[in-house]
N, CA, C and O of each residue as an XYZ file, in Angstrom:
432
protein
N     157.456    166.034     56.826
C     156.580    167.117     57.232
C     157.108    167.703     58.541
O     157.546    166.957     59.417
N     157.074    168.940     58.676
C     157.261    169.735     59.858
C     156.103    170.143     60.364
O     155.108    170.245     59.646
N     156.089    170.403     61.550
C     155.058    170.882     62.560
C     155.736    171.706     63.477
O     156.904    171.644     63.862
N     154.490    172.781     63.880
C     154.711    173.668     64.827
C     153.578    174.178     65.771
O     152.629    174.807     65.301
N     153.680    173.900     67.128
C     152.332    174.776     67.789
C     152.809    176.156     67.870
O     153.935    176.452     68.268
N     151.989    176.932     67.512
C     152.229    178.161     67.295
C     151.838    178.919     68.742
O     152.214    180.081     68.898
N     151.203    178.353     69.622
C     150.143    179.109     70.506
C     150.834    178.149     71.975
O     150.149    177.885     72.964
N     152.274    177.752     71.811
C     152.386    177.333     73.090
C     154.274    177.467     73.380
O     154.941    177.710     72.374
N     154.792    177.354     74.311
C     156.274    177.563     74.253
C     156.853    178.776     73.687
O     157.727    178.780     72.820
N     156.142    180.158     74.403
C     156.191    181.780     73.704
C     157.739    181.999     74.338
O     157.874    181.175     75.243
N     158.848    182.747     74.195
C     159.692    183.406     74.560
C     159.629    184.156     74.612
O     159.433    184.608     73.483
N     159.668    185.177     75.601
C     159.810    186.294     75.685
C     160.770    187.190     76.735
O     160.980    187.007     77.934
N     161.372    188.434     75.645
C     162.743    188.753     75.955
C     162.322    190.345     77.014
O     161.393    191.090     76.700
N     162.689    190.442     77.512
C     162.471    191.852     78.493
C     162.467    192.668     77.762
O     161.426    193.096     77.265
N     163.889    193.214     77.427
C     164.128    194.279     76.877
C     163.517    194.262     75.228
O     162.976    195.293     74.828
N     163.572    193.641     74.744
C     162.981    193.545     72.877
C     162.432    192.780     72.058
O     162.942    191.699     71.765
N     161.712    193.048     71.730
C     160.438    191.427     71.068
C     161.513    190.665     70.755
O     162.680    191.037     70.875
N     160.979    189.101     70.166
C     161.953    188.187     70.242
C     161.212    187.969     69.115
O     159.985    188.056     69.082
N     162.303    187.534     67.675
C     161.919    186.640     66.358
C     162.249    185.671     66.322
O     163.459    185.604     66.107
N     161.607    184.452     66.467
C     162.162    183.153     66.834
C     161.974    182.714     65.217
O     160.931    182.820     64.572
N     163.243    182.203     64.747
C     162.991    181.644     63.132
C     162.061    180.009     63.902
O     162.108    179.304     64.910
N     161.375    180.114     62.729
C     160.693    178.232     62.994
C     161.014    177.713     61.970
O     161.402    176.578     62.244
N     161.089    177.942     60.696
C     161.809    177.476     59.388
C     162.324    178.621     58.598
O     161.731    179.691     58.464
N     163.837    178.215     57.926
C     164.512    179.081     57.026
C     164.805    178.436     56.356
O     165.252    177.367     56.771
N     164.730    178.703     54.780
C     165.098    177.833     53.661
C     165.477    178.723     52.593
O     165.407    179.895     52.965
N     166.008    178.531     50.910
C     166.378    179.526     50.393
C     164.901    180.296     49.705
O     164.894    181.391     49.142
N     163.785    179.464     49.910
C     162.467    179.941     49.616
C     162.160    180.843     50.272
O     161.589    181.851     49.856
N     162.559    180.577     51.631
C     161.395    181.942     52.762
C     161.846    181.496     54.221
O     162.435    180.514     54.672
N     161.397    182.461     54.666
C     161.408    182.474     56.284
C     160.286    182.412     56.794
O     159.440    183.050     56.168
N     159.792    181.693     58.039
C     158.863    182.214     58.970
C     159.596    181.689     60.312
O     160.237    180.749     60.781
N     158.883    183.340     60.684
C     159.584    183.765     61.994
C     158.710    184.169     62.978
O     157.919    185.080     62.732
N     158.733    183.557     64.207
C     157.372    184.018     65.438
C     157.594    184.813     66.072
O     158.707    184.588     66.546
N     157.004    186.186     66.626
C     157.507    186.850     66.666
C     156.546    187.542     68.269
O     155.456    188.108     68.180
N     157.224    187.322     69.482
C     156.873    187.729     70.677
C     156.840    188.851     71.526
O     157.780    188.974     72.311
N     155.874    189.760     71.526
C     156.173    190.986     72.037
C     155.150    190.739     73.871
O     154.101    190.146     74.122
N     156.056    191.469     74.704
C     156.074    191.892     75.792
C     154.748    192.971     75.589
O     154.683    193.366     74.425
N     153.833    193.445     76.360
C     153.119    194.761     76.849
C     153.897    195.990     76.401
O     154.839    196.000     77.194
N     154.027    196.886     75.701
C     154.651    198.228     75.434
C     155.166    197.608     74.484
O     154.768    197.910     73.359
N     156.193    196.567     74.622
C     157.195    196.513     73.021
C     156.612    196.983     71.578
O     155.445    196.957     71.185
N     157.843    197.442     70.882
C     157.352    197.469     69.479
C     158.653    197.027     68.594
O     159.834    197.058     68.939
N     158.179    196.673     67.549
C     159.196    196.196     66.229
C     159.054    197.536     65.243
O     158.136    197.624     64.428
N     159.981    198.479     65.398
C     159.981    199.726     64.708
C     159.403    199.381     63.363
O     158.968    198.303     62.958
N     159.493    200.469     62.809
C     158.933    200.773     61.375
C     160.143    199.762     60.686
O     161.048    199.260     61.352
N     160.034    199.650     59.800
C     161.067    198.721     58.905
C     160.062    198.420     57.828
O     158.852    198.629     57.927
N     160.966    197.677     56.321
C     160.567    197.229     55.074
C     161.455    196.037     55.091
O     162.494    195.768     55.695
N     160.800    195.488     54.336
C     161.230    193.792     53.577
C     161.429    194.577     52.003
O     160.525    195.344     51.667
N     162.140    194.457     51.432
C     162.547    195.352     50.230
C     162.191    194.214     49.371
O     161.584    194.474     48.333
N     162.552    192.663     49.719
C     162.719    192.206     48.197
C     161.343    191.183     48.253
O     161.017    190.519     47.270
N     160.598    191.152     49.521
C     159.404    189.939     49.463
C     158.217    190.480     50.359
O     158.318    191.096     51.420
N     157.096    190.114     49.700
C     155.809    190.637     50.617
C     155.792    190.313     51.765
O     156.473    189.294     51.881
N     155.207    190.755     53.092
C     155.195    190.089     54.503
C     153.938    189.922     55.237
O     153.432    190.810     55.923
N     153.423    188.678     55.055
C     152.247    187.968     55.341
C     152.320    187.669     57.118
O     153.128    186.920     57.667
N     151.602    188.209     57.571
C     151.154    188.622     59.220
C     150.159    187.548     59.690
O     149.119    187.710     59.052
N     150.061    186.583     60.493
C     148.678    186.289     61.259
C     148.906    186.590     62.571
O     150.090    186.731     62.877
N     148.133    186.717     63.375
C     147.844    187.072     64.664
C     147.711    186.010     65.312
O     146.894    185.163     64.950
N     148.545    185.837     66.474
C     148.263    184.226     67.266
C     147.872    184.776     68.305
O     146.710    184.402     68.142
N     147.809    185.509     69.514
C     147.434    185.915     70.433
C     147.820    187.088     70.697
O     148.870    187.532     70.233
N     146.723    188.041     71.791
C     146.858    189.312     71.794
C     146.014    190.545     71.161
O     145.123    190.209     70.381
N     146.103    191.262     71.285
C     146.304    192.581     70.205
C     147.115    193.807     69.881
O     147.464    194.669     70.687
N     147.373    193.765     68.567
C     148.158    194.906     68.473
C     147.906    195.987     67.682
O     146.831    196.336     67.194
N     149.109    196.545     67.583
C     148.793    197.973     66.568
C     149.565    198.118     65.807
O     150.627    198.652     66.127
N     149.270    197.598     64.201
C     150.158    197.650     63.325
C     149.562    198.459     61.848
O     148.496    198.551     61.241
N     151.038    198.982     61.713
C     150.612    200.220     60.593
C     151.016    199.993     59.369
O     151.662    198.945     59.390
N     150.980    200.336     58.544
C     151.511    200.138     56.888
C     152.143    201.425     56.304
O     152.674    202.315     56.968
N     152.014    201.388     55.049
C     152.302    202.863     54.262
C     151.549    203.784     54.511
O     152.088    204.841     54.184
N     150.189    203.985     55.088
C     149.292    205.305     55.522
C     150.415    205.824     56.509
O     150.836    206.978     56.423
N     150.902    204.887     57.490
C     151.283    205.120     59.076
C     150.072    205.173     59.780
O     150.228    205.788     60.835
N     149.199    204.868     59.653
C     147.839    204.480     60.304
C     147.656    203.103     61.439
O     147.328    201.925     61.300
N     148.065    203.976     62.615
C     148.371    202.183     63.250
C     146.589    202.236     63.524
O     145.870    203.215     63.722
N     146.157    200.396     63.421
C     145.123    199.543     63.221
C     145.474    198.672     64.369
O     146.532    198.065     64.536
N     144.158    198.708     65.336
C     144.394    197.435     65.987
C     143.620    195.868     65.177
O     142.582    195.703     64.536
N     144.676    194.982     65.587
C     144.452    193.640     65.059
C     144.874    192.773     65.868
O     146.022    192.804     66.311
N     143.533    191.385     66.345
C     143.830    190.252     67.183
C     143.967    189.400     66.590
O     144.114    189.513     65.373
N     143.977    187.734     67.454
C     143.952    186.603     67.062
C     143.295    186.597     65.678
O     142.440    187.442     65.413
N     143.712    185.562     64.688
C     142.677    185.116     63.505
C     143.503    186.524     62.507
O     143.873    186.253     61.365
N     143.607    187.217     62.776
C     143.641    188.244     61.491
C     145.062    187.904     60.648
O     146.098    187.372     61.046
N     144.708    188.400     59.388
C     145.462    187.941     58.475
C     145.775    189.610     57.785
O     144.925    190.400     57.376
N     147.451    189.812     57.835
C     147.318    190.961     57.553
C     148.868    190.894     56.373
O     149.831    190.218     56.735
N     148.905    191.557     55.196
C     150.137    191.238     53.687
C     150.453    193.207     53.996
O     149.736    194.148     54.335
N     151.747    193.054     53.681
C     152.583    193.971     53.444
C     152.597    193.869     52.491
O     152.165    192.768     52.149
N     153.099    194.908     51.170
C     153.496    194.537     49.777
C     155.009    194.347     50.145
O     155.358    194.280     51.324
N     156.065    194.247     48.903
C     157.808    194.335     48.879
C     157.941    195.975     49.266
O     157.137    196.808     48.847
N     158.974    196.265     50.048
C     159.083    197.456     50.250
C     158.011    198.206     50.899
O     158.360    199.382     51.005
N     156.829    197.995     51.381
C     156.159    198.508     52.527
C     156.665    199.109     53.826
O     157.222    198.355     54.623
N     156.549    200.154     54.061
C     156.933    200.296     55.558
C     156.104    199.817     56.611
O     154.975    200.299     56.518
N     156.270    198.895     57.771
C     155.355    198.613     58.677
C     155.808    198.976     59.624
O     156.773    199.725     59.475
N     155.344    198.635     61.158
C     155.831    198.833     62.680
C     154.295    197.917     63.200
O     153.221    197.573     62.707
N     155.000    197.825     64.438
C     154.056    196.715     65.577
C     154.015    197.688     66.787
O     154.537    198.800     66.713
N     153.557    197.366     67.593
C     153.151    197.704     68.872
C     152.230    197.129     69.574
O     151.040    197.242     69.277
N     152.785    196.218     70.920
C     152.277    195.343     71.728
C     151.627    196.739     72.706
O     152.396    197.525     73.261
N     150.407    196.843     72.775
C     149.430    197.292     74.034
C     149.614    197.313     75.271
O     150.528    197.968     75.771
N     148.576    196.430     76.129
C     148.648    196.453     77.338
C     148.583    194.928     77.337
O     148.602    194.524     78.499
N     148.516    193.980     76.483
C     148.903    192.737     76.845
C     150.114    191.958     75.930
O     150.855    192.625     75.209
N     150.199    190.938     76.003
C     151.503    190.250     75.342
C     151.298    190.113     73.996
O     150.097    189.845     73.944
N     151.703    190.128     72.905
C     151.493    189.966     71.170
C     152.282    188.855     70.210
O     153.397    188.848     69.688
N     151.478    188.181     70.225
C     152.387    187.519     69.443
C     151.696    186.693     68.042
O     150.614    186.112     68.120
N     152.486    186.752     66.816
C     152.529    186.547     65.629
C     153.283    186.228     64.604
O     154.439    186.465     64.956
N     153.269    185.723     63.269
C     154.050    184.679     62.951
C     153.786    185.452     61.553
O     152.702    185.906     61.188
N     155.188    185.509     60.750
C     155.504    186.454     59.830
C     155.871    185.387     58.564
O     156.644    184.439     58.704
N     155.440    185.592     57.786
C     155.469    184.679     56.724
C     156.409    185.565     55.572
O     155.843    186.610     55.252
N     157.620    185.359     54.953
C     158.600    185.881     53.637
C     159.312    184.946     53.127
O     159.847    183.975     53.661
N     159.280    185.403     51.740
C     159.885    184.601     50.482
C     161.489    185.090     50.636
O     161.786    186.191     51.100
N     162.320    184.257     50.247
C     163.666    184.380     50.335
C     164.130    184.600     51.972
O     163.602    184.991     53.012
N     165.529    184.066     51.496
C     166.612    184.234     52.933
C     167.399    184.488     52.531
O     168.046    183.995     51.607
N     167.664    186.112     53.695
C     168.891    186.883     53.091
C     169.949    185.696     53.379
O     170.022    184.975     54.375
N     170.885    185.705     52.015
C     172.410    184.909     52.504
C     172.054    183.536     51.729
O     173.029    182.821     51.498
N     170.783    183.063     51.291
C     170.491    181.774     51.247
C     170.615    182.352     49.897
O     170.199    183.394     49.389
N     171.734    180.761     49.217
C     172.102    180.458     47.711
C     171.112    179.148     47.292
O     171.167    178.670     46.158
């Protein structure tokens, strides 16, 4: 069994959120993902796997296919479909959240 505190030992990079992998396997990735005050993780898609969002601390503003950015804190549970466009945006405090996807690019 693996374990992880999710809510302690944050990195965070000045210049650009930081994706810290916590497990990669040829099943999936999850990756924690630390934003600074202002940062954002541009718009982007996961083409080949849905992308399952929880909120560990903070709040942010994250958008989907409307482009409707939504603020969302701690506790929230938020799914991309495959090929969704999303984006993030850290506020006025620090954001951080943990991204749940099936497959790893490169992984046989």
């Amino acid at each position: 069994m693996l374990t992880f505190q999710l809510a302690q030992d944050y990195i965070f990079h000045d210049r650009d959120p930081f994706a810290q992998p916590l497990f990669v396997d040829k099943t999936g990735r999850i990756l924690r993902f630390m934003l600074k005050p202002g940062q954002s993780v541009v718009e982007h898609t996961a083409p080949h796997s849905p992308v399952t969002i929880v909120v560990v601390e903070g709040t942010g503003l994250f958008s989907g296919a409307d482009g409707e950015a939504r603020p969302f804190g701690p506790g929230a549970l938020l799914v991309f479909e495959p090929g969704e466009p999303h984006a993030i945006h850290a506020q006025d405090e620090a954001l951080v959240f943990v991204a749940f996807l099936h497959g790893a690019p490169g992984a046989q």
